[in-house]
Each structure stands twice: as structure tokens, then as C-alpha cells.
C-alpha positions in Angstrom: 198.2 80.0 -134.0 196.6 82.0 -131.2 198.4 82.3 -127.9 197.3 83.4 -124.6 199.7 84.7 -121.4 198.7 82.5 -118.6 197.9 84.7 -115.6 200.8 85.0 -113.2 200.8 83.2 -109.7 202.4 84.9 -106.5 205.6 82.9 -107.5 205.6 84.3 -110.9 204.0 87.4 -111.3 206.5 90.1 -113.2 208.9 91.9 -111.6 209.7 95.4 -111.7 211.7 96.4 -114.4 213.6 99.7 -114.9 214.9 99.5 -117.9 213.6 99.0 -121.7 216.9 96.1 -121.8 215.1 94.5 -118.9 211.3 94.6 -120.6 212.6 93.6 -124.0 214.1 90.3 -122.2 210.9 89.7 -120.6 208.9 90.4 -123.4 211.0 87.9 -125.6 210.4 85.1 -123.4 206.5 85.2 -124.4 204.5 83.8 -127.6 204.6 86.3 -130.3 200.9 86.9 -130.5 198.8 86.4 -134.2 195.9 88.5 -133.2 194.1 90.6 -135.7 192.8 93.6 -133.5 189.8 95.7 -133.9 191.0 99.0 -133.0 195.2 100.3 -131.8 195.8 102.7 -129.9 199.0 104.5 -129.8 200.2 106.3 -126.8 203.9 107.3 -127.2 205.6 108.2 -124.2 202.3 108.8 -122.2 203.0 107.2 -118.6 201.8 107.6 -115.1 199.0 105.2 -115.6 197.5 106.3 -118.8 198.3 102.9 -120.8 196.1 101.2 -118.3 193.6 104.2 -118.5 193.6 104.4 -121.9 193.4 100.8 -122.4 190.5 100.3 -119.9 188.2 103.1 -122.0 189.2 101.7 -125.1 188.1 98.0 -124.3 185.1 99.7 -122.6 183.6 101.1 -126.2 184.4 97.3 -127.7 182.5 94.8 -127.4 183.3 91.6 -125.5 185.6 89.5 -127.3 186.9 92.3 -129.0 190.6 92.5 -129.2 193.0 95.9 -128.5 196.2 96.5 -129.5 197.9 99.2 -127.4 201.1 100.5 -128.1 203.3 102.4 -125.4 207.1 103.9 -125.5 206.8 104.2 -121.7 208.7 101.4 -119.5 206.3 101.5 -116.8 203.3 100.1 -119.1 205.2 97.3 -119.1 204.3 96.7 -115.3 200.9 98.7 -115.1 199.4 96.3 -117.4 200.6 93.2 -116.4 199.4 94.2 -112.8 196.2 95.4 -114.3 195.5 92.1 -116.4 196.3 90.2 -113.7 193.9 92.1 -110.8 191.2 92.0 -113.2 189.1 89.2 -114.2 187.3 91.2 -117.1 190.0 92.2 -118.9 192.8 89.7 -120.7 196.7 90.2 -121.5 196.7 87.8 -124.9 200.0 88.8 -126.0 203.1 91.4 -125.8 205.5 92.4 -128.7 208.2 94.4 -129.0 208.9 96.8 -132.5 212.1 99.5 -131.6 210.9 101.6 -128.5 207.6 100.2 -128.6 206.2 97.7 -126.2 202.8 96.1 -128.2 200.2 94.6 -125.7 197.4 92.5 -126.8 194.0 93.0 -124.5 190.5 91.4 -124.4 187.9 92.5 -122.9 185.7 89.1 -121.3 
């Protein structure tokens, strides 16, 4: 079963969380994505941007329809991405997962 995160409206775009209790609640309210990826990425504790960095020149050497699976132990990829996906048109948040520490994000590239 595939599954795709609806983009957010004003009303219920994500809110800033602080803590990994706080992400792992939000990330448990979403479909647990089935997606086969074509290449992971794992960025440990890297912040400050770099998941959505990363992310973005990872997709950019796929091609379209090509699925990424980035995985981040920082709380603020949490929010980076979700703003990201949901500024940009090219780029699609399919599916979240949590494993321990690790927050899993599922991105196309349109």
C-alpha cells in the first residue's frame, strides 16, 4: 500500500517541535510509508539545514520519480523538511518513520 502526506494548509501546517517526544507523536500520527527507495542517505546528528541540503542534492542526481530515503538523529529535520516539502512544488514528503533516535523521511523528486 503506498501512502502519500497530503501537503499542509495554513490551518495545519506542523508545528515547531522541541523535543524528539514531541516529533515521535507527530510522526506516529502519519501512514507508515511502503516505499522501496533508490538511494538512503544517513546523516546522524548533522543539523542546521543540512537534512534539507543534503536531501535537495541527493534528489538532484536522481531521476524524477526516484524515491530518497533520508535518515536524520537531529530534531530540527523534523521541521526543515516539512517546511521544505511543503514550499516546494518539485520536491514530495511521501512518508516519515521513526526507528530509536532516527527520524526516516520519504522524498520524491516531481
Amino acid at each position: 500500500m503506498k501512502t502519500t502526506i497530503k501537503k499542509p494548509t495554513a490551518s495545519t501546517s506542523p508545528v515547531r517541535v522541541k523535543s524528539l517526544d514531541d516529533i515521535r507523536f507527530e510522526i506516529n500520527k502519519t501512514p507508515k510509508p511502503d516505499f522501496t527507495a533508490k538511494k538512503t542517505i544517513t546523516l546522524g546528528g548533522c543539523g542546521f539545514g543540512m537534512p534539507v541540503i543534503k536531501s535537495y542534492q541527493a534528489l538532484m542526481s536522481m531521476s524524477p520519480g526516484d524515491i530518497l530515503r533520508m535518515e536524520s538523529e537531529h530534531t530540527c529535520s523534523f521541521s526543515d523538511i516539512h517546511a521544505w516539502a511543503m514550499s516546494n512544488n518539485d520536491i514530495e514528503l511521501l512518508g516519515e518513520d521513526f526507528e530509536g533516535k532516527k527520524m526516516i523521511y520519504f522524498l520524491r523528486r516531481a
